[in-house]
MIRO-89713 format. One record per residue: residue number from 1; residue in three letters; z, y, x of N, C-alpha, C, CB in turn. Coordinates in nm, 3 decimals, always signed. Atoms other than C-alpha are relative to their C-alpha. Glycine has a CB too. Layout:
(NUM; "ALA"; (Z; Y; X); (Z; Y; X); (Z; Y; X); (Z; Y; X))
...
This chain:
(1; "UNK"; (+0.056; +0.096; +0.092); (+6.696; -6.503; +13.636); (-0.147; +0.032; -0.022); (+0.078; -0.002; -0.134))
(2; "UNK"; (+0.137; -0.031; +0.032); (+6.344; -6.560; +13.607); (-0.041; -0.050; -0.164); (-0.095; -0.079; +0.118))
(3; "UNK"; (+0.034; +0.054; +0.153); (+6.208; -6.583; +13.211); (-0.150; +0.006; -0.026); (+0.074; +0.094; -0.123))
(4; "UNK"; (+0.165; -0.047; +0.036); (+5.858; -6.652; +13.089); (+0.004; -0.044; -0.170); (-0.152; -0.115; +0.112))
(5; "UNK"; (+0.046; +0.067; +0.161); (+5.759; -6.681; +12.699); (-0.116; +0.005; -0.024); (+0.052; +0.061; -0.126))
(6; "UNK"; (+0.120; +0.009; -0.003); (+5.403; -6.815; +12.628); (-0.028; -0.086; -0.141); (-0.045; -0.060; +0.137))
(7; "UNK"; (+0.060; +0.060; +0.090); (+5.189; -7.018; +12.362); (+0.151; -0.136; +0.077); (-0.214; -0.013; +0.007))
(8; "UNK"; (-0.042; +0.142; -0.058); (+5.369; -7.368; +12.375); (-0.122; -0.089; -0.039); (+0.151; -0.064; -0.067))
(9; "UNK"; (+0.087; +0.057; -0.029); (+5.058; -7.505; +12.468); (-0.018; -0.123; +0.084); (-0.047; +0.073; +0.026))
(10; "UNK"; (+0.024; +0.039; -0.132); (+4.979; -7.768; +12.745); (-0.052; +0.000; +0.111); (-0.011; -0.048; +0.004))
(11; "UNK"; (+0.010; -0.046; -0.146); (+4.774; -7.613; +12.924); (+0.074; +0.124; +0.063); (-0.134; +0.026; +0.020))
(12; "UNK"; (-0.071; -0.112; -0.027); (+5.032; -7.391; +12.991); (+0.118; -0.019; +0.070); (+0.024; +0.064; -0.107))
(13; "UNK"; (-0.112; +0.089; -0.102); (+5.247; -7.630; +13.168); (+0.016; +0.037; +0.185); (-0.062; -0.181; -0.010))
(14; "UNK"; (+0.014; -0.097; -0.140); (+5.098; -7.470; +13.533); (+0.107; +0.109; +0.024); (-0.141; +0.087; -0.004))
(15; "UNK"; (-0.098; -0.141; -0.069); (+5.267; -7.163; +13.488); (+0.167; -0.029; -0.044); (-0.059; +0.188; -0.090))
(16; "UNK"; (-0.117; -0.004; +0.021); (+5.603; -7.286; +13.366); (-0.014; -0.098; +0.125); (+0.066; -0.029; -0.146))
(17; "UNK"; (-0.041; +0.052; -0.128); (+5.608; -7.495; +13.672); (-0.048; +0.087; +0.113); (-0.050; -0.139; +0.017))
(18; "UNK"; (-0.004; -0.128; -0.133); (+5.511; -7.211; +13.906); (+0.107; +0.099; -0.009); (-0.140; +0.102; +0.002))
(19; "UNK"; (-0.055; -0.088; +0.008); (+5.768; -7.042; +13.781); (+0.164; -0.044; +0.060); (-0.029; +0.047; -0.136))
(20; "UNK"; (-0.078; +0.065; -0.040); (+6.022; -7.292; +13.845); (-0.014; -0.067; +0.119); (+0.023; -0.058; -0.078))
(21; "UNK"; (+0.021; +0.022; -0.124); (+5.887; -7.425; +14.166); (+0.012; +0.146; +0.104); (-0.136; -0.071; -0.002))
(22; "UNK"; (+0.003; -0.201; -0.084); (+5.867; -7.002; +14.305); (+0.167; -0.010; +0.002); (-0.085; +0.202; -0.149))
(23; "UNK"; (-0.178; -0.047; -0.038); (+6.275; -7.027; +14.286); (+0.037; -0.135; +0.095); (+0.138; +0.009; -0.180))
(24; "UNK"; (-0.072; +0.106; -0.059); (+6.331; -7.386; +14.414); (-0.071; +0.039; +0.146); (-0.024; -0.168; -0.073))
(25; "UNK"; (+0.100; -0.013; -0.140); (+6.069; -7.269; +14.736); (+0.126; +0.108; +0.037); (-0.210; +0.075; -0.013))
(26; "UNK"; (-0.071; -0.081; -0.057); (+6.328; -6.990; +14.776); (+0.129; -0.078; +0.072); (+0.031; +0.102; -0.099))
(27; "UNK"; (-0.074; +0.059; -0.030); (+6.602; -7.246; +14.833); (-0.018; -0.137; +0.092); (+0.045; -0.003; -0.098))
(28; "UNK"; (+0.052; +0.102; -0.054); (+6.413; -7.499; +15.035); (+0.027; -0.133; -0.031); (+0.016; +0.013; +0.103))
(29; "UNK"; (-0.079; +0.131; +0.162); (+6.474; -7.772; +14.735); (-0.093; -0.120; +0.062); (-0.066; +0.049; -0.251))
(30; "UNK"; (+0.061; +0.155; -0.085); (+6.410; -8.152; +14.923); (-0.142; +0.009; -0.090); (+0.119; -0.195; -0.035))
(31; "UNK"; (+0.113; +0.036; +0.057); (+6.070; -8.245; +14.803); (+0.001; -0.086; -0.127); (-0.067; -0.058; +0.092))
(32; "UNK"; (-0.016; +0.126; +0.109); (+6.225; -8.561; +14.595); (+0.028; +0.077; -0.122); (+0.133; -0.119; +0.031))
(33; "UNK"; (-0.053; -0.060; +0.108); (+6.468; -8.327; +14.403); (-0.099; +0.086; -0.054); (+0.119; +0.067; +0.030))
(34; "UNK"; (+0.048; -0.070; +0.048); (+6.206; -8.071; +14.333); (-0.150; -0.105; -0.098); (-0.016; +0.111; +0.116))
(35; "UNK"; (+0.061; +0.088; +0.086); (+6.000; -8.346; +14.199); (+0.033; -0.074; -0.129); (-0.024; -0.072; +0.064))
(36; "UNK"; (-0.103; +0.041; +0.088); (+6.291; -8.473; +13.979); (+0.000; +0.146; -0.167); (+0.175; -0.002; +0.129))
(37; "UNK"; (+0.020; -0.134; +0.045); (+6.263; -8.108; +13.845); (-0.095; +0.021; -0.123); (-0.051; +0.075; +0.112))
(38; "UNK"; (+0.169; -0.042; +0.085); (+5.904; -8.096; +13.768); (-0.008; -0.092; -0.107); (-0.164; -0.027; +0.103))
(39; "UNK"; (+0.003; +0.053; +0.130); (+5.927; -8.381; +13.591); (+0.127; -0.008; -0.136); (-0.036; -0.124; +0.039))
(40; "UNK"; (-0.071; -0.093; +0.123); (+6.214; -8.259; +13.335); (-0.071; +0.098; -0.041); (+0.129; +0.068; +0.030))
(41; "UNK"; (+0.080; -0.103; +0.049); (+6.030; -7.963; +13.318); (-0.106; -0.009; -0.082); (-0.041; +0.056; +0.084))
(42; "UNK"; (+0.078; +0.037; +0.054); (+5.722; -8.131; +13.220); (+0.046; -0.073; -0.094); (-0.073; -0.039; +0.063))
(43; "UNK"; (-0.035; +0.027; +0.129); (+5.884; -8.344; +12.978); (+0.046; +0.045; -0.103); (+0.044; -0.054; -0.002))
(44; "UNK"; (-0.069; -0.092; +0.101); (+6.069; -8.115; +12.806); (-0.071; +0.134; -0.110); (+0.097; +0.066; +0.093))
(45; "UNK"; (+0.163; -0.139; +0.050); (+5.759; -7.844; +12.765); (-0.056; -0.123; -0.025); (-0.117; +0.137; +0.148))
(46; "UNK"; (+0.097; +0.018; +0.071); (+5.529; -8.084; +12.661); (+0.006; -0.097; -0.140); (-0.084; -0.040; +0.090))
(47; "UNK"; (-0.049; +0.010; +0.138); (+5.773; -8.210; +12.398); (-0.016; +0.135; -0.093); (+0.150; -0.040; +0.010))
(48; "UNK"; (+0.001; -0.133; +0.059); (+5.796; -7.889; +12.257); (-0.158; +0.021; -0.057); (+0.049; +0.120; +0.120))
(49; "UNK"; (+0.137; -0.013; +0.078); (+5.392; -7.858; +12.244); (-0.011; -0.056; -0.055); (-0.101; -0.002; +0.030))
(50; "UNK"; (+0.016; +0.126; +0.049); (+5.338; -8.191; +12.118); (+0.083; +0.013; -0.126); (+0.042; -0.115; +0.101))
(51; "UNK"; (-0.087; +0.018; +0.111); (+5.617; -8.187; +11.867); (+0.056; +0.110; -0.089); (+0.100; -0.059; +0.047))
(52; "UNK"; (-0.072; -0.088; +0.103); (+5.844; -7.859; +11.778); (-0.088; +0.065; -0.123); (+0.065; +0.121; +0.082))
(53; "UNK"; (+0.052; -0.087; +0.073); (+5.567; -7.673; +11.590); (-0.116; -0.090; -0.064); (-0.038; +0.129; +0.078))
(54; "UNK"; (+0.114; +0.086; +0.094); (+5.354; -7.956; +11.410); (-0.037; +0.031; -0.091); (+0.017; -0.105; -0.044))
(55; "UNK"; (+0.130; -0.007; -0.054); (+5.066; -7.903; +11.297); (-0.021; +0.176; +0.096); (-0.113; -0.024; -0.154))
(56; "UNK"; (+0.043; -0.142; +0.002); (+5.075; -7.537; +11.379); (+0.063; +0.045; +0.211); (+0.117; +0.109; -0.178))
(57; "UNK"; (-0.028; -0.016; -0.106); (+5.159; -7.380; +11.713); (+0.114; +0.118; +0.026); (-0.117; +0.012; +0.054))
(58; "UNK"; (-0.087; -0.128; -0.010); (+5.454; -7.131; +11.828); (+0.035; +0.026; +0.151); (+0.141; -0.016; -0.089))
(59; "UNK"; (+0.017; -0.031; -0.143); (+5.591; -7.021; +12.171); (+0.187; -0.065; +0.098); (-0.039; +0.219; +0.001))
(60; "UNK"; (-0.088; +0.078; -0.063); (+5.844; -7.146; +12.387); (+0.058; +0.112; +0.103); (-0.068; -0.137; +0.065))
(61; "UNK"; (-0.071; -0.110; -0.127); (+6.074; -6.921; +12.649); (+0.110; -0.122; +0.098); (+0.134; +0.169; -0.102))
(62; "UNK"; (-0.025; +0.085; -0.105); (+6.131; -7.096; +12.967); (+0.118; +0.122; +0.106); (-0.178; -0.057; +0.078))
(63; "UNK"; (-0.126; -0.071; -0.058); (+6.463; -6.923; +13.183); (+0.068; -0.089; +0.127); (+0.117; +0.019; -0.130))
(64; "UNK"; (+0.011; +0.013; -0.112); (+6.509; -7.007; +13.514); (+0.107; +0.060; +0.106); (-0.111; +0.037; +0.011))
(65; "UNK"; (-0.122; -0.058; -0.099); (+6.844; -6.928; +13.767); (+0.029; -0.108; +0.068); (+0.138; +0.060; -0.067))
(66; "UNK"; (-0.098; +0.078; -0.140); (+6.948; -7.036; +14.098); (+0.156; +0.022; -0.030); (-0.032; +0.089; +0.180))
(67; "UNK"; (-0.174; -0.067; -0.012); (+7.340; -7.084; +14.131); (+0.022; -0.008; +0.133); (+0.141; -0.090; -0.082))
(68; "UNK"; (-0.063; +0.002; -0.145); (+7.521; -7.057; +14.450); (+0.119; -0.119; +0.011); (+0.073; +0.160; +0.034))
(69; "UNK"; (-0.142; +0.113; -0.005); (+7.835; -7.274; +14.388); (-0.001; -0.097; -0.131); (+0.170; +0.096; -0.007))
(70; "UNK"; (+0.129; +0.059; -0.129); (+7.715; -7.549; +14.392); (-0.143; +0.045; +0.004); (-0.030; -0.164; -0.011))
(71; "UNK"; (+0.133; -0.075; -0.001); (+7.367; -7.462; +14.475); (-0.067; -0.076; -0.072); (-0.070; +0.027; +0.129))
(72; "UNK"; (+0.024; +0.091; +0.057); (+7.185; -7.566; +14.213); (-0.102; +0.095; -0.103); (+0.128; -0.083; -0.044))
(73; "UNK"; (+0.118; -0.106; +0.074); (+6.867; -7.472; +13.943); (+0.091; -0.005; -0.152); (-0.213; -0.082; -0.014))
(74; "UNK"; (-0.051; -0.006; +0.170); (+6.974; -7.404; +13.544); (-0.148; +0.027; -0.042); (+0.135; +0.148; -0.061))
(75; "UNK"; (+0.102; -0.079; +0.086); (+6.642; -7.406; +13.359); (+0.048; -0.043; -0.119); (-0.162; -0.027; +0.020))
(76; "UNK"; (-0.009; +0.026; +0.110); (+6.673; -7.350; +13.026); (-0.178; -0.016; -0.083); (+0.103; +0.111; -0.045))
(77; "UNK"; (+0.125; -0.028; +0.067); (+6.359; -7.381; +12.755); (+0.054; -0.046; -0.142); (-0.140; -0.083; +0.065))
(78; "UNK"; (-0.073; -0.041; +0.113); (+6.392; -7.264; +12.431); (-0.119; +0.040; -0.129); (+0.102; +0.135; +0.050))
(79; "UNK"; (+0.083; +0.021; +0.108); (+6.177; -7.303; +12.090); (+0.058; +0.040; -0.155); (-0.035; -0.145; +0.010))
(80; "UNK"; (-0.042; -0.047; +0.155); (+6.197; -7.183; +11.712); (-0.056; -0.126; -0.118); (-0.094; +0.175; -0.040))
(81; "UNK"; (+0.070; +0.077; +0.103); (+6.046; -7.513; +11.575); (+0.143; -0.064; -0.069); (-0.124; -0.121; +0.068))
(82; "UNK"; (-0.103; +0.071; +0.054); (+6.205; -7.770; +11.406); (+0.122; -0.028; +0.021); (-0.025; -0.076; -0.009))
(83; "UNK"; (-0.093; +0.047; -0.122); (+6.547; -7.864; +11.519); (-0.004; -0.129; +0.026); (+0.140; +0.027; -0.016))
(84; "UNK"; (-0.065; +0.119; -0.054); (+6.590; -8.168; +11.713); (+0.033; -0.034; +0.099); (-0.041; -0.077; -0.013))
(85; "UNK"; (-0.108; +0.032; -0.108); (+6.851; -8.288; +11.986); (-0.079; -0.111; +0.067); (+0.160; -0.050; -0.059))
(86; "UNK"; (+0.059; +0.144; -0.060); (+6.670; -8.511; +12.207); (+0.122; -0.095; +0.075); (-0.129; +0.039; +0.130))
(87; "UNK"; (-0.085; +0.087; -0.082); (+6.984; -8.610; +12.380); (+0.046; -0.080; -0.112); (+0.118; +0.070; +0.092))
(88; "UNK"; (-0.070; +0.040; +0.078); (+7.086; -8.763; +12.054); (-0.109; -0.158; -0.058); (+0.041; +0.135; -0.102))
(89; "UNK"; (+0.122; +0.102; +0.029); (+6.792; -9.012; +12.034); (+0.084; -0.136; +0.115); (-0.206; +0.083; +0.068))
(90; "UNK"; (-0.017; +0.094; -0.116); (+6.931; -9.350; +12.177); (-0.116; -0.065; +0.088); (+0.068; -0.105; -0.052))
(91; "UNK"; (+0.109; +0.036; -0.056); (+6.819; -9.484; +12.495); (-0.084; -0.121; +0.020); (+0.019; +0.029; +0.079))
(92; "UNK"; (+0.111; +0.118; -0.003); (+6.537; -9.728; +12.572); (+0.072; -0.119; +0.022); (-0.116; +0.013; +0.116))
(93; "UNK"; (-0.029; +0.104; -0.083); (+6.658; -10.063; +12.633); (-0.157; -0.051; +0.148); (+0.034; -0.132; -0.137))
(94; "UNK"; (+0.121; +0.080; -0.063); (+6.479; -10.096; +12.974); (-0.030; -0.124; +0.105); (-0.056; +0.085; +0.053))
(95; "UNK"; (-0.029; +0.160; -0.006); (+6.571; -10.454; +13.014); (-0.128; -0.065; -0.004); (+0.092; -0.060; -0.125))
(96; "UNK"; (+0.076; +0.038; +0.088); (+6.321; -10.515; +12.769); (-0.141; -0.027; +0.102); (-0.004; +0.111; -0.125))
(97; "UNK"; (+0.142; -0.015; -0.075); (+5.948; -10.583; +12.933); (-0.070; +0.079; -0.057); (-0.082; -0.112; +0.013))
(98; "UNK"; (+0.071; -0.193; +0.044); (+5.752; -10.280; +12.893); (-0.103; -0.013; -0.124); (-0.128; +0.092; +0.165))
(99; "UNK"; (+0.101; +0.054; +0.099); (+5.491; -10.506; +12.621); (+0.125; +0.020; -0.115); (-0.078; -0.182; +0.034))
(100; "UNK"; (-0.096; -0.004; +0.171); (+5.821; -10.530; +12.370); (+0.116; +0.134; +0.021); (+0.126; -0.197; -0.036))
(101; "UNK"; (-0.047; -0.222; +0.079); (+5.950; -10.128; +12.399); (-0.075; +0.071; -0.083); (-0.007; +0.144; +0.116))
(102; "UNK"; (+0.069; -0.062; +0.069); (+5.911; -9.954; +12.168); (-0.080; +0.126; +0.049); (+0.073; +0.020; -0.087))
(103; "UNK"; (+0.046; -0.095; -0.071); (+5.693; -9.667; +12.241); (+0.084; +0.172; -0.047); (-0.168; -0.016; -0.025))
(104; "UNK"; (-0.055; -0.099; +0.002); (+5.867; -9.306; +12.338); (+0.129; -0.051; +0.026); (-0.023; +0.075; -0.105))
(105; "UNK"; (-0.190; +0.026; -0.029); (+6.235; -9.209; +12.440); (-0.012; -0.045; +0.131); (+0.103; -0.137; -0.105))
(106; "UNK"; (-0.066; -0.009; -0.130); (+6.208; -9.260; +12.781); (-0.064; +0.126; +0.099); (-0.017; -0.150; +0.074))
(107; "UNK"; (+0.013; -0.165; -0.101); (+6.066; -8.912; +12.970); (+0.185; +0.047; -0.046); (-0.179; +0.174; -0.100))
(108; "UNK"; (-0.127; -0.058; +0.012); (+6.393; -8.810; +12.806); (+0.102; -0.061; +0.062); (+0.034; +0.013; -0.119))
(109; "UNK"; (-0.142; +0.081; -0.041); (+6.634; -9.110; +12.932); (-0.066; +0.046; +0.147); (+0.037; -0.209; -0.050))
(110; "UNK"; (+0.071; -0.084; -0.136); (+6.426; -8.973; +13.275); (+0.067; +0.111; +0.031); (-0.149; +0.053; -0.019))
(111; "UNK"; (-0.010; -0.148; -0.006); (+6.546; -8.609; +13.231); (+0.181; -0.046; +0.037); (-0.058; +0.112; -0.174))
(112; "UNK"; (-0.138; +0.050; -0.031); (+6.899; -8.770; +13.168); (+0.081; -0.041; +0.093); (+0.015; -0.065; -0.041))
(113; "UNK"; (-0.013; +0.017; -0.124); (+6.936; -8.931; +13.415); (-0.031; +0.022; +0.135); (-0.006; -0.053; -0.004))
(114; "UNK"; (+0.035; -0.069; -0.146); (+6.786; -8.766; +13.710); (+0.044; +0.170; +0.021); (-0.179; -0.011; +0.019))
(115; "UNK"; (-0.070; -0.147; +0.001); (+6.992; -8.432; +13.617); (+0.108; -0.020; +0.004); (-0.015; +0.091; -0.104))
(116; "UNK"; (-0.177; -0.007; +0.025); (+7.367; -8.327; +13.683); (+0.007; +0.038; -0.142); (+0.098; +0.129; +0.101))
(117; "UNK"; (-0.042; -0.055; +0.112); (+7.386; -8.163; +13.375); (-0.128; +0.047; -0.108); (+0.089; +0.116; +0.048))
(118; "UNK"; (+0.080; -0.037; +0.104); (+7.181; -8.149; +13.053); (+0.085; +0.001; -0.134); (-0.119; -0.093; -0.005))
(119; "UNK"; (-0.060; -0.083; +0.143); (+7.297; -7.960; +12.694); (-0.116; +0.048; -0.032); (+0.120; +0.128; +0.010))
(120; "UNK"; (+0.119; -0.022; +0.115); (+7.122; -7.917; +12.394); (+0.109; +0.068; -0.101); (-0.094; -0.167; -0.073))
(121; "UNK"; (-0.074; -0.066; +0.116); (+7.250; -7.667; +12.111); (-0.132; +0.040; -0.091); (+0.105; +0.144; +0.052))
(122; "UNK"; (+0.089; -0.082; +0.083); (+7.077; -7.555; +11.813); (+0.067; +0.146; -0.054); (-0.042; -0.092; -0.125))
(123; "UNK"; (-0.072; -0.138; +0.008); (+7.140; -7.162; +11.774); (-0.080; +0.155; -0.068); (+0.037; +0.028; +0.162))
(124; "UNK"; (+0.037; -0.111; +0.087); (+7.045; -6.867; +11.566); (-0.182; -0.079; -0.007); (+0.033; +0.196; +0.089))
(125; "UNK"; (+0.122; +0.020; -0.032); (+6.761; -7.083; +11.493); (-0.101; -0.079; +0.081); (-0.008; +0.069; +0.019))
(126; "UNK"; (+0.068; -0.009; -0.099); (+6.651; -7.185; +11.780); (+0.049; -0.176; +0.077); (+0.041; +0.159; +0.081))
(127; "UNK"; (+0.009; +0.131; -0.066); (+6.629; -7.532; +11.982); (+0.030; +0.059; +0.131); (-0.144; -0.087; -0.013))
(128; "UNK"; (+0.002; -0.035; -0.128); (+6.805; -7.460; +12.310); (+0.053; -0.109; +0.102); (+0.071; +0.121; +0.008))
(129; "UNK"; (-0.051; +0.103; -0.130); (+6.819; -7.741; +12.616); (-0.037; +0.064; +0.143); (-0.087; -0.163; -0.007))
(130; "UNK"; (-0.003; -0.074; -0.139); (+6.951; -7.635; +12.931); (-0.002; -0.161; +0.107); (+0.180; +0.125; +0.018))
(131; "UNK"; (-0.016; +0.073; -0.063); (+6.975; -7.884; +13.257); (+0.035; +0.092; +0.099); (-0.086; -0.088; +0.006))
(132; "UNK"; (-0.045; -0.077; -0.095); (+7.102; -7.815; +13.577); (-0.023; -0.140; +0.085); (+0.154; +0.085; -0.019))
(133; "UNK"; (+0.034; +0.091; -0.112); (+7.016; -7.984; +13.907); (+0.023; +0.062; +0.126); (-0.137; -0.046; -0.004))
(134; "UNK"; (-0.021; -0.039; -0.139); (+7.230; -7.967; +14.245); (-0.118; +0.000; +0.088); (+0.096; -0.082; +0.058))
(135; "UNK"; (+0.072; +0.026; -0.110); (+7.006; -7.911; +14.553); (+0.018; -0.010; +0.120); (-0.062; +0.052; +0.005))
């Protein structure tokens, strides 16, 4: 398992995706799926800057494992701010024409749907959403 904990900043979004792209390169992860990736990754970290720690700033721990059966990534990322469940936010109607949506809520119906598996717990504290994505 690879783990990094940093500012939850945005410009700090580089190295949590080098960190998670350095394991999917080990597994020769299609180009699409590892793109599917980046962008969960990026949505999920730059919720966290943007939001868990308003106005103030705190740090975020990003956790990172290949599985073997099925082969597949688990990142987790994990915050001490506020709690909130993003999977619990309903999704966009995106029926709608993009002038009458409301704005926000869809990077997340994104993450949702372009992952096998995403969980959210709140725990000693702590805001923890995992995903998982066959490769």
């Amino acid at each position: 398992m690879e783990e990094l904990t940093l500012d939850a900043k945005v410009e700090h979004l580089d190295q949590v995706l080098a960190l998670v792209d350095g394991l999917l390169e080990k597994r020769d992860c299609p180009m699409k799926t590892q793109m599917q990736i980046d962008v969960a990754v990026e949505e999920l970290f730059v919720n966290i800057a943007n939001y868990a720690y308003t106005p103030q700033t705190g740090q975020a721990t990003v956790r990172a494992r290949l599985l073997d059966e099925p082969s597949a990534i688990e990142v987790t990322l994990i915050d001490s701010g506020m709690p909130y469940n993003p999977l619990a936010k309903e999704d966009p109607d995106i029926t709608l024409p993009v002038e009458e949506r409301p704005i926000g809520g869809l990077g997340i119906y994104m993450v949702k749907k372009s992952m096998d598996k995403v969980h959210y717990e709140h725990k000693d504290g702590q805001n923890v959403l995992t995903f998982l994505k066959c490769l």
